[in-house]
MOPAC internal coordinates of N, CA, C and O (Angstrom, degrees):
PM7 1SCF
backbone

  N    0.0000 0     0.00 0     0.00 0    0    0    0
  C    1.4458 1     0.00 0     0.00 0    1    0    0
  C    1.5220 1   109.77 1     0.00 0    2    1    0
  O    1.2310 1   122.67 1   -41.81 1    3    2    1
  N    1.2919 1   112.49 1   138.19 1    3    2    1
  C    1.6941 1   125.42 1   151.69 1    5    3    2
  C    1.1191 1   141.95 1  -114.36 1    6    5    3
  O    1.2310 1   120.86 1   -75.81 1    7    6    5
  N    1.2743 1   115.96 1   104.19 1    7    6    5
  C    1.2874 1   146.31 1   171.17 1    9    7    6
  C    2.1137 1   107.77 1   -45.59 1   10    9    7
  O    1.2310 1   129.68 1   -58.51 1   11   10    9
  N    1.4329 1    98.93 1   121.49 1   11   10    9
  C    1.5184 1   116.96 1   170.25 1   13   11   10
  C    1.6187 1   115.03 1  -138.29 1   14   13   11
  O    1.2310 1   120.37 1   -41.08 1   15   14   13
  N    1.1263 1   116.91 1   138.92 1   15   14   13
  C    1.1398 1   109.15 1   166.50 1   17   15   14
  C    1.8097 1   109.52 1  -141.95 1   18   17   15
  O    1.2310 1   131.24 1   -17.42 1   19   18   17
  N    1.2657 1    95.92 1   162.58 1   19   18   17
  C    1.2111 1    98.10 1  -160.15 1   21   19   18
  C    1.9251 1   110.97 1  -109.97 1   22   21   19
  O    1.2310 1   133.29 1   -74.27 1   23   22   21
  N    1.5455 1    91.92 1   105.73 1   23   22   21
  C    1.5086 1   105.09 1  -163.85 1   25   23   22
  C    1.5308 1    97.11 1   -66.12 1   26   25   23
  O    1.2310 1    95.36 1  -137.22 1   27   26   25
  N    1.2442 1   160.75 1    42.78 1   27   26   25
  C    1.1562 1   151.50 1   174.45 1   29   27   26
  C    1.6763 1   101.90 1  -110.35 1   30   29   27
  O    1.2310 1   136.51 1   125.80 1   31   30   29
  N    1.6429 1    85.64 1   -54.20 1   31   30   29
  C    1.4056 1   102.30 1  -145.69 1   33   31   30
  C    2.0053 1    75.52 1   -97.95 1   34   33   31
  O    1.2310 1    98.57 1  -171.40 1   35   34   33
  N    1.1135 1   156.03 1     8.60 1   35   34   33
  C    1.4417 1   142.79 1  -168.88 1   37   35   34
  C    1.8067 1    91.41 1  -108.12 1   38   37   35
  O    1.2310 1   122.20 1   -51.39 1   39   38   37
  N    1.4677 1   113.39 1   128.61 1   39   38   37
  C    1.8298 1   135.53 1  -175.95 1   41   39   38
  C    1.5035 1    98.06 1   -91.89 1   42   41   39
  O    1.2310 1   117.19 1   168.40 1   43   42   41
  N    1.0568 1   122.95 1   -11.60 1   43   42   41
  C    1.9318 1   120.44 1   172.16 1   45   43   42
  C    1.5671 1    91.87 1    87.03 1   46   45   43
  O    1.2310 1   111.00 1  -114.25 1   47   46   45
  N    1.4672 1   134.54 1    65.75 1   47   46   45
  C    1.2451 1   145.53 1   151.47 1   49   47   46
  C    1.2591 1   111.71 1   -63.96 1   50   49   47
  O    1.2310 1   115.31 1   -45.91 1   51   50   49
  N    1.3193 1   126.50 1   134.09 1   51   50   49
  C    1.5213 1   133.48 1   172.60 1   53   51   50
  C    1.7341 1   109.02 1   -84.15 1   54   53   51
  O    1.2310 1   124.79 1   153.44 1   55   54   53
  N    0.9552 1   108.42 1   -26.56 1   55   54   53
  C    1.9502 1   115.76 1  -179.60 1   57   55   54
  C    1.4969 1    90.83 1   -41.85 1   58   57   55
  O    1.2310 1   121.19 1    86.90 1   59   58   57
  N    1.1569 1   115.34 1   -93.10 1   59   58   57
  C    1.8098 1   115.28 1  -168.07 1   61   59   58
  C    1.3904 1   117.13 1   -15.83 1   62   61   59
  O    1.2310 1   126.23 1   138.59 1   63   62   61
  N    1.1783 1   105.62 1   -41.41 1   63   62   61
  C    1.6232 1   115.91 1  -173.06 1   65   63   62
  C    1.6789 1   111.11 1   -83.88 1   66   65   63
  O    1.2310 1   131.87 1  -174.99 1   67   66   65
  N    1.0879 1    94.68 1     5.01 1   67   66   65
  C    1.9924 1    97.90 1   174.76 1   69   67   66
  C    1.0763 1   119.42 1  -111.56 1   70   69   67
  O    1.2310 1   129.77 1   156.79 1   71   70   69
  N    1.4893 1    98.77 1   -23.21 1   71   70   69
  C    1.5014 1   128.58 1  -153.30 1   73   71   70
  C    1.8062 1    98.54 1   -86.97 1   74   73   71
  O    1.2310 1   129.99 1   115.50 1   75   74   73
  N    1.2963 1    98.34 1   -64.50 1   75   74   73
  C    1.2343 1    96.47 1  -178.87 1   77   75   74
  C    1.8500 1   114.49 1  -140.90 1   78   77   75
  O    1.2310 1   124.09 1  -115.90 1   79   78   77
  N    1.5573 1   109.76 1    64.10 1   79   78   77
  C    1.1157 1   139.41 1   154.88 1   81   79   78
  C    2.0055 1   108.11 1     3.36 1   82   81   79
  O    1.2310 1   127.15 1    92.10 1   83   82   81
  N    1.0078 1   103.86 1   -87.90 1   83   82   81
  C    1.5194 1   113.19 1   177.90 1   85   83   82
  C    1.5026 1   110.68 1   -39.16 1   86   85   83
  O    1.2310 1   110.75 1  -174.92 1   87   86   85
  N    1.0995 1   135.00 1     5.08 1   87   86   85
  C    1.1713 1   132.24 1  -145.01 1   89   87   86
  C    1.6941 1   109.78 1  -151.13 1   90   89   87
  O    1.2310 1   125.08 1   125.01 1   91   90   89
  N    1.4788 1   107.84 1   -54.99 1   91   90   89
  C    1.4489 1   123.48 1   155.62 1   93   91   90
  C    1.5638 1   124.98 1  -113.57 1   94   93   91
  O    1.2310 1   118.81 1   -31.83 1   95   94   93
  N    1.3844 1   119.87 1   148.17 1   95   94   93
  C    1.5029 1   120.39 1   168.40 1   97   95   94
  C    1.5686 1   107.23 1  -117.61 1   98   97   95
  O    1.2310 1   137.56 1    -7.47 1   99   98   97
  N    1.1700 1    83.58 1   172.53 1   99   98   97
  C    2.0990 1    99.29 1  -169.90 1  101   99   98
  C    1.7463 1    94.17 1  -105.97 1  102  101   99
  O    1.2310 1   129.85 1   -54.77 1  103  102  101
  N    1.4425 1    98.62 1   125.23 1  103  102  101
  C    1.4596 1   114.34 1   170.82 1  105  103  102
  C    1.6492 1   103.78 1   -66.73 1  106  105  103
  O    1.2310 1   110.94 1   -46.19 1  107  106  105
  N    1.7021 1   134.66 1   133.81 1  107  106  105
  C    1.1248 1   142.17 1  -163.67 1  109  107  106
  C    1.8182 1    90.60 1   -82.30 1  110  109  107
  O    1.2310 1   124.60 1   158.62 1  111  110  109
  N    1.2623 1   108.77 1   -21.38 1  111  110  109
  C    1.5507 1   112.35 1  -157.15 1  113  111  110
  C    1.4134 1   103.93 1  -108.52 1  114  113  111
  O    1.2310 1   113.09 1   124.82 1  115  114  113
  N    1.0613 1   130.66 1   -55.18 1  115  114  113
  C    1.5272 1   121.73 1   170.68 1  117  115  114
  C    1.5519 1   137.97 1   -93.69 1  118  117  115
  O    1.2310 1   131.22 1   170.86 1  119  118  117
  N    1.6106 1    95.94 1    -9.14 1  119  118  117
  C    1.4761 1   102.34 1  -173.72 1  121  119  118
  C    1.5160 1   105.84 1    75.45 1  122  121  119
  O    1.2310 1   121.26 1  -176.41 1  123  122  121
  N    1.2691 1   115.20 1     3.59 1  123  122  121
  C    1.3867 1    99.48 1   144.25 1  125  123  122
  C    1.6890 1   165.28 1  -102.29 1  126  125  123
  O    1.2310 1   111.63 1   -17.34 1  127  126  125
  N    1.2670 1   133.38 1   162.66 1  127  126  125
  C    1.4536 1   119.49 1  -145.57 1  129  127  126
  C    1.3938 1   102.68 1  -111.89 1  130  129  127
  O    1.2310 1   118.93 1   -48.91 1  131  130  129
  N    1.0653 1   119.66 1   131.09 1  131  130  129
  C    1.8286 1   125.96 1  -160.30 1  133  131  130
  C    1.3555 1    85.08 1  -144.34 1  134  133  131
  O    1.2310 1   125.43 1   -32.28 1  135  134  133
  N    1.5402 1   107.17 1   147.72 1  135  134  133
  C    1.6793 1   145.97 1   162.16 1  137  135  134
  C    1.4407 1   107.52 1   -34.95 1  138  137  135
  O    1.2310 1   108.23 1   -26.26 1  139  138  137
  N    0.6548 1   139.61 1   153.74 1  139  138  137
  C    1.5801 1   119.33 1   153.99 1  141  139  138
  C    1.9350 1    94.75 1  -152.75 1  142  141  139
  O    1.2310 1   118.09 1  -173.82 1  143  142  141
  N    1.4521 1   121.25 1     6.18 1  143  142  141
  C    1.1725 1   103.01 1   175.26 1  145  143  142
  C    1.8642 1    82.92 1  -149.27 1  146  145  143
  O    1.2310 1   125.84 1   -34.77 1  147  146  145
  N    1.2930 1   106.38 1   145.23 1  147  146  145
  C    2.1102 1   110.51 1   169.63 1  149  147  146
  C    0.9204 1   118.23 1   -98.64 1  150  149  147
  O    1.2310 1   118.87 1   172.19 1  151  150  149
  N    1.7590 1   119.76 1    -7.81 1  151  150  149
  C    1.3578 1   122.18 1   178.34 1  153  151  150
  C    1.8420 1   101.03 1  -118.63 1  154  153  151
  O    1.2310 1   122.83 1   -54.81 1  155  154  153
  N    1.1597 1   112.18 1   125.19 1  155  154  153
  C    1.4213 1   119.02 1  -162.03 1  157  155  154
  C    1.4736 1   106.84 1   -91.26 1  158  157  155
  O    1.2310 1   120.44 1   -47.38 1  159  158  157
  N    1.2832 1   116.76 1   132.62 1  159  158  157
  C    1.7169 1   106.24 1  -150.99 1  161  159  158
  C    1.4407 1   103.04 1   -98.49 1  162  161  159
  O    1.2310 1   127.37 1   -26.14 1  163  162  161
  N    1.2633 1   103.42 1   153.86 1  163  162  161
  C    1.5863 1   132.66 1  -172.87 1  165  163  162
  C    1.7651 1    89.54 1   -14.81 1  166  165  163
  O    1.2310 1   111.19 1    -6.07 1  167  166  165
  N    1.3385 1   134.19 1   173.93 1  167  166  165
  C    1.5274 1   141.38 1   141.21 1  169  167  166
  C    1.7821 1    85.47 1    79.18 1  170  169  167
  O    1.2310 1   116.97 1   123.81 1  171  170  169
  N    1.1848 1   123.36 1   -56.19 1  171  170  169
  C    1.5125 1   112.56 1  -162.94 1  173  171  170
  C    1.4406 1   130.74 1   -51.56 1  174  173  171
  O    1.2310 1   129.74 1   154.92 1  175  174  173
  N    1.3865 1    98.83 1   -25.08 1  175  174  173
  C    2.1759 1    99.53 1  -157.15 1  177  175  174
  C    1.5352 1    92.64 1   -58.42 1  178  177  175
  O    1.2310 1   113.97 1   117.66 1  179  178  177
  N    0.9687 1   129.02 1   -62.34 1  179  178  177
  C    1.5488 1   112.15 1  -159.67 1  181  179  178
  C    1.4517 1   112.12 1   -47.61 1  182  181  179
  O    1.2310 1   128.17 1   155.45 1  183  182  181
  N    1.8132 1   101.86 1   -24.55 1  183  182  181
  C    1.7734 1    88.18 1   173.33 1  185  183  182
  C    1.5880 1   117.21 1   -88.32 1  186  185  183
  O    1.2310 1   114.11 1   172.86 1  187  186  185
  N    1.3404 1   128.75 1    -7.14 1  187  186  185
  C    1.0030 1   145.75 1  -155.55 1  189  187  186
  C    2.0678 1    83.55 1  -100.81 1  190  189  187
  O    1.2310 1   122.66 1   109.08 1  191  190  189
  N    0.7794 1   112.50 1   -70.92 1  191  190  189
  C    1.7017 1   109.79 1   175.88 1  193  191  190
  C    1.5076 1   119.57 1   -47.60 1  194  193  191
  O    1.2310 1   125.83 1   156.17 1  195  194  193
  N    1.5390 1   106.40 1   -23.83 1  195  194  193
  C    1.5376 1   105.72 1   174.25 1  197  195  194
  C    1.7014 1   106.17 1   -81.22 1  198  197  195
  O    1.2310 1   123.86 1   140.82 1  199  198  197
  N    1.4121 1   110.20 1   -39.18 1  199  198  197
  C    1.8565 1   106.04 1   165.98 1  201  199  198
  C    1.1422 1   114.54 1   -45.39 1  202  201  199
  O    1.2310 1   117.98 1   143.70 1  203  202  201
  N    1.1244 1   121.46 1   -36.30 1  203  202  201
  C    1.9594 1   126.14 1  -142.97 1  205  203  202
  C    2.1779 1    81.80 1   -94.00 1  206  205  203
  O    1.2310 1   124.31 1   144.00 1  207  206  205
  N    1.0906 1   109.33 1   -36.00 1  207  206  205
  C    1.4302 1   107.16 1   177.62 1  209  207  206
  C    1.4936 1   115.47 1   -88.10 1  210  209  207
  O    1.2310 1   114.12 1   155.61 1  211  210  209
  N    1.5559 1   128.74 1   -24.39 1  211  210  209
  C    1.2583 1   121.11 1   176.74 1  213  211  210
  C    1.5585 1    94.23 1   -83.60 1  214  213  211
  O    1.2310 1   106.66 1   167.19 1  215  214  213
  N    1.3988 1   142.43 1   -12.81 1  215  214  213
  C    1.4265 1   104.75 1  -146.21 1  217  215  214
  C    1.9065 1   101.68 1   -96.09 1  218  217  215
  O    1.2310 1   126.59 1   -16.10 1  219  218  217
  N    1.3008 1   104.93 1   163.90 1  219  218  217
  C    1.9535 1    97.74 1  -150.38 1  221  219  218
  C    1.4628 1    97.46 1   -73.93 1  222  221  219
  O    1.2310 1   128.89 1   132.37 1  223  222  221
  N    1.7255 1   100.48 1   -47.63 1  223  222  221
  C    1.5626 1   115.84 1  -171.91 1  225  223  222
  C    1.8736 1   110.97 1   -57.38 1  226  225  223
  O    1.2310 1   115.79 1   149.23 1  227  226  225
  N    1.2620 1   125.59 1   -30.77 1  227  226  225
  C    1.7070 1   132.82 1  -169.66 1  229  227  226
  C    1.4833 1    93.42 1    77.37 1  230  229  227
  O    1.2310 1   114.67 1  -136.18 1  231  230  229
  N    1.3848 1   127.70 1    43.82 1  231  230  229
  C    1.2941 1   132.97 1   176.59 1  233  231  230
  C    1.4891 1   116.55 1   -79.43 1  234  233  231
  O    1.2310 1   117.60 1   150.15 1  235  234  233
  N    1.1862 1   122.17 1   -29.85 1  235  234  233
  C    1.1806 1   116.93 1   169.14 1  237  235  234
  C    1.6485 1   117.39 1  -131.59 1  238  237  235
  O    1.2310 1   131.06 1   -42.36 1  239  238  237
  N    1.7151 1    96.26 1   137.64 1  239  238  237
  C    1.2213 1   119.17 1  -173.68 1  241  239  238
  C    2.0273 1   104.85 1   -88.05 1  242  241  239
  O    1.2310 1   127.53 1    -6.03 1  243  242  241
  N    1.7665 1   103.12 1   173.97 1  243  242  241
  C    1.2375 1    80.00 1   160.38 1  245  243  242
  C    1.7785 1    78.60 1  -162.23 1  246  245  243
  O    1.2310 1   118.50 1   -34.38 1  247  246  245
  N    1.7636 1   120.46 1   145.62 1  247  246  245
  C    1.4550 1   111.57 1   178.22 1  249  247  246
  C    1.3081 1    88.63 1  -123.55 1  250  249  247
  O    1.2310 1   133.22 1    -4.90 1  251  250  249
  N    1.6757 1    92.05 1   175.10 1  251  250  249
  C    1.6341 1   103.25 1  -175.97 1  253  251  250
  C    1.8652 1   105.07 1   -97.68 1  254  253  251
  O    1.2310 1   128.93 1   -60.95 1  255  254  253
  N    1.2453 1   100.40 1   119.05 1  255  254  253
  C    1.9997 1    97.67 1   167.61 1  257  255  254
  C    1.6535 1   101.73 1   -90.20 1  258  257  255
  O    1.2310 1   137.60 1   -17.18 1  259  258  257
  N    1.2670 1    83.50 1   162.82 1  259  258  257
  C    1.5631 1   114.68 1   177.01 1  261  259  258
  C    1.7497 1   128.02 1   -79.93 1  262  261  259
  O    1.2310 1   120.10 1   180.00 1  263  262  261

């Protein structure tokens, strides 16, 4: 799976970053939650699909690779 999110439309929510850790980190400075990996690692998608459903904006997507 790959993880995108869409910095326009993303308000700097901390959920993503709890949600699915391996995947997002928490800015020390704004409280905000940025990508830090596009390929979502082994064990994660179900947490990575629970972001893509908690987040308020629908800011981040995630598809399945091959």
């Amino acid at each position: 799976m790959k993880v995108s999110v869409d910095q326009d439309r993303c308000q700097g929510h901390t959920l993503c970053a709890m949600i699915a850790p391996k995947v997002f980190q928490l800015s020390e400075i704004d409280g905000h939650s940025s990508p830090v990996a596009e390929e979502v690692p082994a064990g994660e998608e179900e947490a990575a699909q629970e972001a893509v459903r908690s987040c308020p904006e629908r800011a981040i997507s995630v598809t399945r690779t091959t």
